[in-house]
C-alpha positions in Angstrom: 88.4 99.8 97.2 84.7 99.4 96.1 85.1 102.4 93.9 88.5 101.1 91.9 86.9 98.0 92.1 83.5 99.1 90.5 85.9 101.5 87.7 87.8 98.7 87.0 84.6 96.8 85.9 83.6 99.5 83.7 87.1 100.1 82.1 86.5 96.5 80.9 90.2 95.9 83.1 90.7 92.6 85.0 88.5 92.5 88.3 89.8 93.6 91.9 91.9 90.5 93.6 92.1 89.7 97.0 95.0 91.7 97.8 93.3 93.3 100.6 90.9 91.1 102.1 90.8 92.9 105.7 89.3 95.8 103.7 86.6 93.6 101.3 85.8 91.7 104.4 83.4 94.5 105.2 81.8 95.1 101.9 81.1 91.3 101.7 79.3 91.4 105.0 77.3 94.9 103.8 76.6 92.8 100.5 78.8 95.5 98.3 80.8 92.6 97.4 80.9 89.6 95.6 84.0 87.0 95.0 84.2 84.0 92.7 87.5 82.9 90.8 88.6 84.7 87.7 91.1 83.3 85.1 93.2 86.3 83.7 93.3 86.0 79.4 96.6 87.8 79.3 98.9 85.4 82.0 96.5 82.6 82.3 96.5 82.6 86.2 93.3 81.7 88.2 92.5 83.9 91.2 89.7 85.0 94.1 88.7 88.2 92.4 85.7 90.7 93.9 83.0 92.6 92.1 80.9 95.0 92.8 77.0 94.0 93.3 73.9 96.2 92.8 73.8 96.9 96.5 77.3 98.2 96.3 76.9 100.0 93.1 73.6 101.7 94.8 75.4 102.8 97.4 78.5 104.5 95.5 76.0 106.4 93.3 74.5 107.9 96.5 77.9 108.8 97.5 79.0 110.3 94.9 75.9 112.6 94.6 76.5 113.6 98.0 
């Protein structure tokens, strides 16, 4: 989740909802994760959307190096 999450950002596409909130739970406690409300341009809708902090981003480019 952090990763599509953190690709998703970089795409430029519309940010990570709270569809799976169990999962994000975690990251927000380990600081990976961030949430604040998002209105989408294309339908309009207002929703709890994630994204990816520094601490989070830190950590996936460790992971992916290793």
């Amino acid at each position: 989740m952090l990763m599509d999450c953190h690709e998703r950002e970089l795409m430029g596409q519309e940010p990570c909802n709270t569809y799976k909130t169990q999962t994000a739970r975690g990251l927000i406690i380990r600081n990976f994760f961030t949430s604040r409300m998002y209105t989408s341009p294309t339908t309009g809708k207002t929703y709890m959307a994630f994204y990816v902090t520094e601490a989070g981003k830190e950590y996936l480019h460790k992971y992916t190096r290793s």
